[in-house]
C-alpha positions as CSV (number, residue, x, y, z in Angstrom):
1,X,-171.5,-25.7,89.2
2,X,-173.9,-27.2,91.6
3,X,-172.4,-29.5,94.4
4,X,-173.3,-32.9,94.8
5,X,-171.2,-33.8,98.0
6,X,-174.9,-35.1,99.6
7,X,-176.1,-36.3,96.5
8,X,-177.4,-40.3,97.3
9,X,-178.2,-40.8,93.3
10,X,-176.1,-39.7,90.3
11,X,-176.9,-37.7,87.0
12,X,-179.1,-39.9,84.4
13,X,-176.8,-41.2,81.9
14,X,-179.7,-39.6,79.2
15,X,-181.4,-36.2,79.9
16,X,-185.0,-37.4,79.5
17,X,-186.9,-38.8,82.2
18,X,-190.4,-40.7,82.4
19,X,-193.5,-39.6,84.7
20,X,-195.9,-41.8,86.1
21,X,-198.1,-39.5,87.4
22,X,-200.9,-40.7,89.8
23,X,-201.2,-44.4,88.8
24,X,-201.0,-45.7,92.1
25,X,-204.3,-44.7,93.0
26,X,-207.7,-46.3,94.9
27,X,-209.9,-45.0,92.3
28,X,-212.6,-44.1,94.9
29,X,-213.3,-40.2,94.1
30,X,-215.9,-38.6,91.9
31,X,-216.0,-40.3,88.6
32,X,-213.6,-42.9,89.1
33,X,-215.6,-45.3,87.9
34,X,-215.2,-43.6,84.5
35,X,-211.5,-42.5,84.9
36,X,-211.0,-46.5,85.6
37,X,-212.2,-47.6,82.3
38,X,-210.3,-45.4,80.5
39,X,-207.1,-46.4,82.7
40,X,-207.3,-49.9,81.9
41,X,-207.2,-48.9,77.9
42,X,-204.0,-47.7,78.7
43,X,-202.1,-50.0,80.6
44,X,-201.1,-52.2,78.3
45,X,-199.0,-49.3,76.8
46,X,-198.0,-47.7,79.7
47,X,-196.4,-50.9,80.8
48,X,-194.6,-51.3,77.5
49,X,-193.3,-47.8,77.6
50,X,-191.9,-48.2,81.5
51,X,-190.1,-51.4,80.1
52,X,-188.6,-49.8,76.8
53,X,-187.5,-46.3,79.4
54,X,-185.9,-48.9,81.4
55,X,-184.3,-50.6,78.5
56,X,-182.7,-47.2,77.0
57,X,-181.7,-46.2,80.4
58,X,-184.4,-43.6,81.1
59,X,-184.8,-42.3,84.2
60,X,-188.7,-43.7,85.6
61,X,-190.2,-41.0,88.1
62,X,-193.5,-42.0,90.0
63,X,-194.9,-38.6,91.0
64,X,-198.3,-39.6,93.5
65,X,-200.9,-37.8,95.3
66,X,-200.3,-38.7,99.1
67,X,-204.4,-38.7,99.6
68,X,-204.1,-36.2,102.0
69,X,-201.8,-38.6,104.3
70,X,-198.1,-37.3,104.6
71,X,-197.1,-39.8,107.1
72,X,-198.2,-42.9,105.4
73,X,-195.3,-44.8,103.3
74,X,-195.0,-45.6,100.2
75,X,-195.6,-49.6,100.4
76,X,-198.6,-48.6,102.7
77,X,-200.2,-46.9,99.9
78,X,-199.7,-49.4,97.3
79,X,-201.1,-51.8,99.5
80,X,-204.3,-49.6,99.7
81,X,-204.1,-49.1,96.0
82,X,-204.2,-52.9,95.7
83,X,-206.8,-53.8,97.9
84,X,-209.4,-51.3,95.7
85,X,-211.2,-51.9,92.8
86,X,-208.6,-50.5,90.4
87,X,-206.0,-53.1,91.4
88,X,-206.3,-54.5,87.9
89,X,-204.7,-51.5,86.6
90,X,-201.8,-50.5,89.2
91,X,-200.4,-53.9,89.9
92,X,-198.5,-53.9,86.7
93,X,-197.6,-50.5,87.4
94,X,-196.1,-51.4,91.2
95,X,-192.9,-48.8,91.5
96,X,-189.4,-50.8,92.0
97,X,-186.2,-50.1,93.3
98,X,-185.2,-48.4,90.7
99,X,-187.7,-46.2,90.3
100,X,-188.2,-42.6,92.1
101,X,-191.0,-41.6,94.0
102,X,-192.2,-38.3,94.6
103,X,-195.4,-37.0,96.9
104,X,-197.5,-34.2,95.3
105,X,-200.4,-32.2,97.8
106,X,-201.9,-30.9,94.4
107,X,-202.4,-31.3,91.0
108,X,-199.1,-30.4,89.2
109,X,-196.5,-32.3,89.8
110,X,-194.1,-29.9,90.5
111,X,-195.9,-27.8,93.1
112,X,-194.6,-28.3,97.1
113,X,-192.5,-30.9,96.1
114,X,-188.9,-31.6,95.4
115,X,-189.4,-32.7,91.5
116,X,-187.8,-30.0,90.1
117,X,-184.8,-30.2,92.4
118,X,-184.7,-34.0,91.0
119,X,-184.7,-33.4,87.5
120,X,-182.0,-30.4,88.1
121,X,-179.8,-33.4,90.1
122,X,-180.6,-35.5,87.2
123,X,-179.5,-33.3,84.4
124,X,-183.0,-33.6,82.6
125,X,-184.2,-31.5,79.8
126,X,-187.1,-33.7,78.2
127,X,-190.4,-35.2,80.0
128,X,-192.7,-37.7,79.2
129,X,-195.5,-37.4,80.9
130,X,-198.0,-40.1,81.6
131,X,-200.4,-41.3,83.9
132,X,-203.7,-39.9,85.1
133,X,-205.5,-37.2,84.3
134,X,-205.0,-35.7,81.1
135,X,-207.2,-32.9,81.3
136,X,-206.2,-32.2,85.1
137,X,-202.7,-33.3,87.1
138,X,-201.5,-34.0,83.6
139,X,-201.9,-30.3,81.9
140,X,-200.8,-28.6,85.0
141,X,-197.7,-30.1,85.4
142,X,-197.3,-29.9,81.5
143,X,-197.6,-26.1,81.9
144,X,-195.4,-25.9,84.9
145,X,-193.1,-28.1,82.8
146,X,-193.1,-25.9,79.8
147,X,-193.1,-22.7,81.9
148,X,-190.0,-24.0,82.8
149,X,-188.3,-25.0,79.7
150,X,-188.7,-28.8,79.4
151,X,-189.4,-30.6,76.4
152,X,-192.5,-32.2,77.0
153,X,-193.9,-35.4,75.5
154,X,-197.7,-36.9,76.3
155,X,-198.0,-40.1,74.6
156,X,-201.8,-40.5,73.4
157,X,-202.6,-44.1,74.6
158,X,-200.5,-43.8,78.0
159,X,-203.2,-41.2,79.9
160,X,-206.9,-40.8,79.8
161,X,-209.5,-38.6,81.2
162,X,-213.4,-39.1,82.0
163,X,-214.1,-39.5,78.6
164,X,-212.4,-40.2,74.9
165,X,-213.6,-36.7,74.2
166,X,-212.5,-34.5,77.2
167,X,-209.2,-36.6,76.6
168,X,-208.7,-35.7,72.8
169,X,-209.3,-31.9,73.7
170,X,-206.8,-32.2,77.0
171,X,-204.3,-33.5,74.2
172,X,-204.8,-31.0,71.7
173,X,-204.8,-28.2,74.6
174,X,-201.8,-29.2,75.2
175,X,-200.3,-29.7,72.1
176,X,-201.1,-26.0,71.1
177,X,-200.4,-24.1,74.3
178,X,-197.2,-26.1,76.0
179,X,-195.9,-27.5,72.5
180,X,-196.5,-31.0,74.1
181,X,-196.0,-34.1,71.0
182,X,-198.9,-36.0,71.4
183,X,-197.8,-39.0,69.6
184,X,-198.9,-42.3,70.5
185,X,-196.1,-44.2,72.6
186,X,-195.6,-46.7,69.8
187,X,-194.4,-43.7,67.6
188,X,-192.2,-42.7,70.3
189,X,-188.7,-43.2,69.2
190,X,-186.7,-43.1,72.3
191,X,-183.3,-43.2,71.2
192,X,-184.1,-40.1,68.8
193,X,-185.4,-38.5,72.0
194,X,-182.4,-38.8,73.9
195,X,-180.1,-37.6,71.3
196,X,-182.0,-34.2,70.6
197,X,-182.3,-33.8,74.6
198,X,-178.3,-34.3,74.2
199,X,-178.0,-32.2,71.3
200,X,-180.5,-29.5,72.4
201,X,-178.2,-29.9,76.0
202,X,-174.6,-29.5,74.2
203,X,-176.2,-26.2,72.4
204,X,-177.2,-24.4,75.5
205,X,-173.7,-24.4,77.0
């Protein structure tokens, strides 16, 4: 059994957790004009989905690139984010105390940073992962997920990618090659996730 005599937090009372994964960004980087459009289409649902986690107890994970800045704080970078032309999309998204919030140097989430050591502390066995890009920091850290046996979940309408059509075949990448359910968030039935996590848990003791 694993000791948590340092542990600050406690186990989530559910074993899924939600990902926000680079949403608190500047938008200024190749093709962010583009990746902007198709952010805003999802924000709307991204902020309903944060707010029904919330509501069913589900852990909320902000996972961020640190834009090659290690020593810069958190609330420094949001207030970059929301001086930017994407500000529109992120200030609805703004972390809160409640929330966790992980650096990342690359692309998956998971790589060089304490994530998985989170989720472990946390008792987790089922992602949802959201945010930007589908069809690059979203399907690496869905395969480094599934590599390491998480349910994982990628809600149509809450990510986006350059275009509707590099984002469809991201999804459908994903679905067939790290068993991801692509449903769209409304479809997502969060209490009917958290029991299979439970039941799926209970079976593997």
């Amino acid at each position: 059994m694993r000791s948590r005599k340092h542990a600050q937090t406690s186990p989530s009372p559910v074993p899924v957790a939600l990902l926000l994964i680079d949403v608190l960004t500047t938008f200024q980087f190749p093709d962010g004009d583009a990746i902007l459009q198709g952010a805003l289409k999802t924000r709307d649902a991204l902020v309903k989905l944060k707010t029904r986690a919330r509501q069913a107890g589900i852990p909320v994970l902000y996972v961020n690139d640190n834009f090659g800045d290690w020593r810069s704080e958190k609330e420094v970078l949001i207030g970059r984010c929301l001086q930017a032309k994407g500000s529109q999309f992120v200030r609805p998204l703004i972390p809160d105390s409640q929330d966790y919030f992980v650096l990342k140097p690359m692309h998956s989430a998971f790589y060089m940073t304490p994530l998985e050591v989170l989720l472990l502390h946390l008792e987790v066995e089922t992602l949802i992962l959201t945010g930007l890009t589908s069809n690059s920091c979203i399907s690496v850290t869905a395969h480094d997920a599934n590599m390491r046996g998480f349910n994982i979940y990628i809600p149509s309408d809450c990510s986006c990618a350059r275009t509707s059509k590099e984002h469809l075949q991201a999804l459908q990448q994903l679905n067939a090659m790290a068993g991801a359910d692509i449903r769209r968030s409304s479809a997502l039935k969060l209490p009917d996730l958290i029991r299979a996590a439970q039941n799926s848990k209970r079976g593997a003791r």
